[in-house]
N, C-alpha and C positions, 0 to 999 in steps of 0.2 A: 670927379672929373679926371681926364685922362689926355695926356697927347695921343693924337692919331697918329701912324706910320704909314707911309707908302712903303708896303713890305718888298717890290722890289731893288728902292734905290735904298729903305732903310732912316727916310732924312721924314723930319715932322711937317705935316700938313695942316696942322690944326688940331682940335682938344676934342676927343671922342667925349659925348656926353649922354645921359641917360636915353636923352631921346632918340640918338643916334642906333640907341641898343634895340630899340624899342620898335625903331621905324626897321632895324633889318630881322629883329623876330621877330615884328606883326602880332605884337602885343602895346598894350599903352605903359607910357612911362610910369605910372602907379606898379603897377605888377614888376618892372624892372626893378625898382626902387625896394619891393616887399624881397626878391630875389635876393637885392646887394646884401638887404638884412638879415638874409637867412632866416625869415619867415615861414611860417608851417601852413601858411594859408595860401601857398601857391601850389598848383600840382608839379609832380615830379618832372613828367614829360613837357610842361612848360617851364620849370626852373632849370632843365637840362637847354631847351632850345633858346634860353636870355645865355645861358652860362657859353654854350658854345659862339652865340651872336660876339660877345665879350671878346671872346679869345680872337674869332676871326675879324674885330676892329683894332687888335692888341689895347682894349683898353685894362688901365694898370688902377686897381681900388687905391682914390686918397684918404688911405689910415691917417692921416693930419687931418684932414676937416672933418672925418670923423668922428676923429677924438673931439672935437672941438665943439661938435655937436651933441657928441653923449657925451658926454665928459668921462670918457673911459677909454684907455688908450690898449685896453688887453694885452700890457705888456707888465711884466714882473722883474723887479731888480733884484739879484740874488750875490748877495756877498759873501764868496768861502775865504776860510783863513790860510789853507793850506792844498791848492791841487797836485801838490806832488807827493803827497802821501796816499796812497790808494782807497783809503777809509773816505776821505774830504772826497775824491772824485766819484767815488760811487756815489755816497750822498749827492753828492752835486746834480749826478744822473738821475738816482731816485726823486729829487725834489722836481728836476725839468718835465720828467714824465709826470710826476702830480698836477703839474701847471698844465700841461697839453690837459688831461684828461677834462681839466675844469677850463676848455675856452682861453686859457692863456698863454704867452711866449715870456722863455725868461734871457732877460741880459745880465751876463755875470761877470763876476767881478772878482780877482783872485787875489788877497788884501795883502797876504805876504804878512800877516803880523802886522802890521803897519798903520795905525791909527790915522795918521794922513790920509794914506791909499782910501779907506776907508768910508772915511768922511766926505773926499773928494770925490767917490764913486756915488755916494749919500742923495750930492747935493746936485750932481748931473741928472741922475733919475729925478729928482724932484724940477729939474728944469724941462724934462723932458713927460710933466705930467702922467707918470708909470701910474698905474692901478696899486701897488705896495711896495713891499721888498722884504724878502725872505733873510734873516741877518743873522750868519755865526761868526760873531761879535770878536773881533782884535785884541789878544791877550792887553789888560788894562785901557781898557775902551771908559770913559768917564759915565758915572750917572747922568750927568748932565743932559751930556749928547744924546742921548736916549729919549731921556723928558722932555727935549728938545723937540723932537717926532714926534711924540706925542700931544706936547702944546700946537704944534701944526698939526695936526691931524694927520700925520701919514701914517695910513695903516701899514702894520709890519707886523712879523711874528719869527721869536729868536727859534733858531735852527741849531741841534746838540748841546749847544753854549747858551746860558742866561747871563744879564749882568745882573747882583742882588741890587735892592734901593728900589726896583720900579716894577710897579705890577705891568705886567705885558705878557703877552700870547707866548706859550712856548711847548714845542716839539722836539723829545728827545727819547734814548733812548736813557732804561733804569741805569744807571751806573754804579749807583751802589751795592745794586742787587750782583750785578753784574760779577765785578772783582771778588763779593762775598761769597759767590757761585765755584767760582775757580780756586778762591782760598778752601774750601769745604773740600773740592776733590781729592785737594791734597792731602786735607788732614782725612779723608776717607781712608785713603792709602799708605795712611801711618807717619807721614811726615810730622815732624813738630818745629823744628827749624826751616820756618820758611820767609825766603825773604821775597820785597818787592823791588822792580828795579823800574826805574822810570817815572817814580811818584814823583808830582808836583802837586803846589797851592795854587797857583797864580792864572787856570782856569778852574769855572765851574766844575769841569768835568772831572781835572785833575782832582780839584776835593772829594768829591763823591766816589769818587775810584780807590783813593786812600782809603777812605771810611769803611768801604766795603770789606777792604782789608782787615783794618783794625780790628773793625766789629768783629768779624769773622772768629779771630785769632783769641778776642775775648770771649767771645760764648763758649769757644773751647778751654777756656781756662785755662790761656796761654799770656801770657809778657806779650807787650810791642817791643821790641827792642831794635830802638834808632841805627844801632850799630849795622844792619841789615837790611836798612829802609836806604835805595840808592835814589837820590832825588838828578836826574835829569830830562834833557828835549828829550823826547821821543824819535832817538834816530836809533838804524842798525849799529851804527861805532859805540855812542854812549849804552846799549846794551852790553856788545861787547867788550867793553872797557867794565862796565858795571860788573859784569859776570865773572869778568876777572878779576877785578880787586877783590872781591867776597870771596875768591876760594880762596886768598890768598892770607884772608884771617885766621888766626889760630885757633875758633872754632866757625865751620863755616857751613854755611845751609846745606841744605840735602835738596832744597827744592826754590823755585822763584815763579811767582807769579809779575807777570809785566801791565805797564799799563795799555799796551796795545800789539798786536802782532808786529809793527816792525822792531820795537824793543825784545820782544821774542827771538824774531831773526838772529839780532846780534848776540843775544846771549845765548841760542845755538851756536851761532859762528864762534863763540868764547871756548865751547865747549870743546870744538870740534880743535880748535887751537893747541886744547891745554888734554887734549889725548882721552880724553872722557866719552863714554857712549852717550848717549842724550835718551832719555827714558828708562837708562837701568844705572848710573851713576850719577847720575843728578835727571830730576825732574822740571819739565818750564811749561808752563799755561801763559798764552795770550788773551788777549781782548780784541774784538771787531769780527772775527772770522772772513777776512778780506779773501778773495780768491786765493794768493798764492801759499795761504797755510795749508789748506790739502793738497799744493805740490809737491811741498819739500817731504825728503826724506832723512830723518822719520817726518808723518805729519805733524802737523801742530793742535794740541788740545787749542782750545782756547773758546771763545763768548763771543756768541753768534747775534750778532744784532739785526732786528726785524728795520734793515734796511729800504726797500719799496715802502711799506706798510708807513714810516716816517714822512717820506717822500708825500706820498698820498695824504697824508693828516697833515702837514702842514701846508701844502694846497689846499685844503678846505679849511683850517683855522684862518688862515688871509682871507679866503674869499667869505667866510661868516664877519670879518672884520672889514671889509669892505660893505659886505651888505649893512651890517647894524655899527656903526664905528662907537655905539654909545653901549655894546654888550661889555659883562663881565669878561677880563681877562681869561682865556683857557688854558691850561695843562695839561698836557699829554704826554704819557713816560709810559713806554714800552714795554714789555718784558723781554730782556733775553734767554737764551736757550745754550747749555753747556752743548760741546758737542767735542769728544771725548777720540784725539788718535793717541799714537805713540807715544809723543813727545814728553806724557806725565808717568812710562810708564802704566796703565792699568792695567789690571788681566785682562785678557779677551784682545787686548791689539787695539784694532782699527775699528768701533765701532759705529762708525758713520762715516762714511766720503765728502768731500769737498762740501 
């Protein structure tokens, strides 16, 4: 049901109702009604002439007593940790467009780190009856909270980030595979001192990002050596702070692999500080392949993540967990794809664009 307008003065007259649709496209309120639902059992030319009657009464669909009545609100909560890193925004886009594509709108939620934020986003979507919520989880998010959702039954499914302890739906890309992909180009290219900058424990992803590393560097039957491993946030300064104290050892890499394209940036921008060419005096691979690593020059190697493709699978893990809430938990991990400019050095240059 709907307010009516007198569209010249603009001011309400009364509640336009099914019938009212019905009595001015000279069909019966059952057929309006199979319209609202977007029903396949209407014809086209009669769901186009309720949809125009609609418009010319301005009446406005109540999504509240719909939901009320399906008990499905077609709305998705979606919590990122970080929208001002470009990786988190794309994602962010990739998952919204998964949701359109399956019937759904999402409200997001940008946590900032912030366990609070978080929770307090958590617990409004659950006041407000949402259909799930897509959740890449707040460094140090509790078990708890989790089991928590899960004892209520709200369907959700972790986005990049998992927390361990709780079996649950989760959408990501390989990380491990990822970093060990990057570490491998380099030792293709004869590097054997390579270090990481950007490593952390304290996300999923930072562990698996590591590991990739590691592993890497052992199959080649190489040392981890800590003295090389720069643990910080993922911003451009701590790259370039990181890029710099490593030349500044009295044996220092030839090459770094980062945890993401903006730690990349900075340890460019290190590079570029301390007078060094970037691909023929030290070598740097990133991680994400966010747009602006095939800007810069040189471009950036780095580990291209099947971004939409995410987006899209975790839209359908929610909506399989909406449909069946009593199915086995699902996994889904990606593959990424090297994709090979300047920045490592390799013969040949620029072998792929943006």
């Amino acid at each position: 049901m709907a307010v009516m307008k007198n569209k010249s003065a603009g001011t309400a007259v009364g509640r336009v109702t099914l019938l009212d649709i019905a009595r001015h496209a000279d069909v019966s309120r059952a057929t309006v009604s199979l319209v609202m639902r977007d029903s396949p059992l209407v014809a086209d030319s009669t769901r186009e002439r309720v949809k125009q009657a609609a418009v010319e009464l301005g009446y406005v669909y109540d999504r509240g007593a719909a939901s009320l009545r399906s008990r499905r609100s077609l709305i998705v909560g979606v919590s990122i940790t970080d929208l001002s890193n470009p990786y988190f925004a794309e994602l962010t886009a990739a998952a919204e467009q998964g949701l359109l594509q399956v019937g759904r709108m999402a409200l997001l939620s940008n946590n900032n780190e912030s366990i609070d934020k978080q929770n307090a986003f958590v617990e409004t979507m659950r006041e407000y009856n949402v259909d799930g919520l897509i959740i890449c989880p707040a460094i140090g998010t509790p078990v708890a909270t989790i089991r928590r959702l899960s004892a209520l039954g709200v369907p959700f499914v972790f986005l990049s980030r998992r927390i361990g302890g709780v079996k649950a739906d989760y959408v990501a890309n390989d990380n491990t595979l990822g970093l060990r992909m990057a570490t491998e180009h380099l030792l293709s290219l004869g590097h054997r001192r390579i270090a990481m900058i950007g490593a952390n424990t304290r996300t999923s992803t930072g562990r698996e990002r590591l590991d990739g590393y590691t592993s890497a560097l052992q199959a080649a039957g190489l040392p981890v050596d800590p003295a090389i491993i720069v643990e910080s946030a993922p911003t451009r300064r701590n790259g370039m702070e990181g890029l710099m104290s490593l030349m500044a050892q009295a044996r220092p890499p030839t090459a770094a692999v980062c945890f993401n394209d903006i730690t990349a940036f900075g340890a460019m921008l290190g590079l570029n500080h301390l007078g060094m060419r970037i691909g023929h005096d030290f070598a740097v691979v990133g991680h994400d392949n966010i747009v602006e690593a095939g800007l810069w020059l040189p471009g950036l190697t780095t580990v291209a993540i099947p971004i939409e493709e995410i987006g899209r699978q975790a839209a359908r893990v929610l909506l399989d967990r909406i449909s069946d809430p009593g199915r086995p938990a699902q996994k889904v991990i990606l593959a990424p794809r090297l994709v090979v400019r300047e920045s490592s050095g390799a013969p040949g240059g620029m072998r792929e664009p943006g």
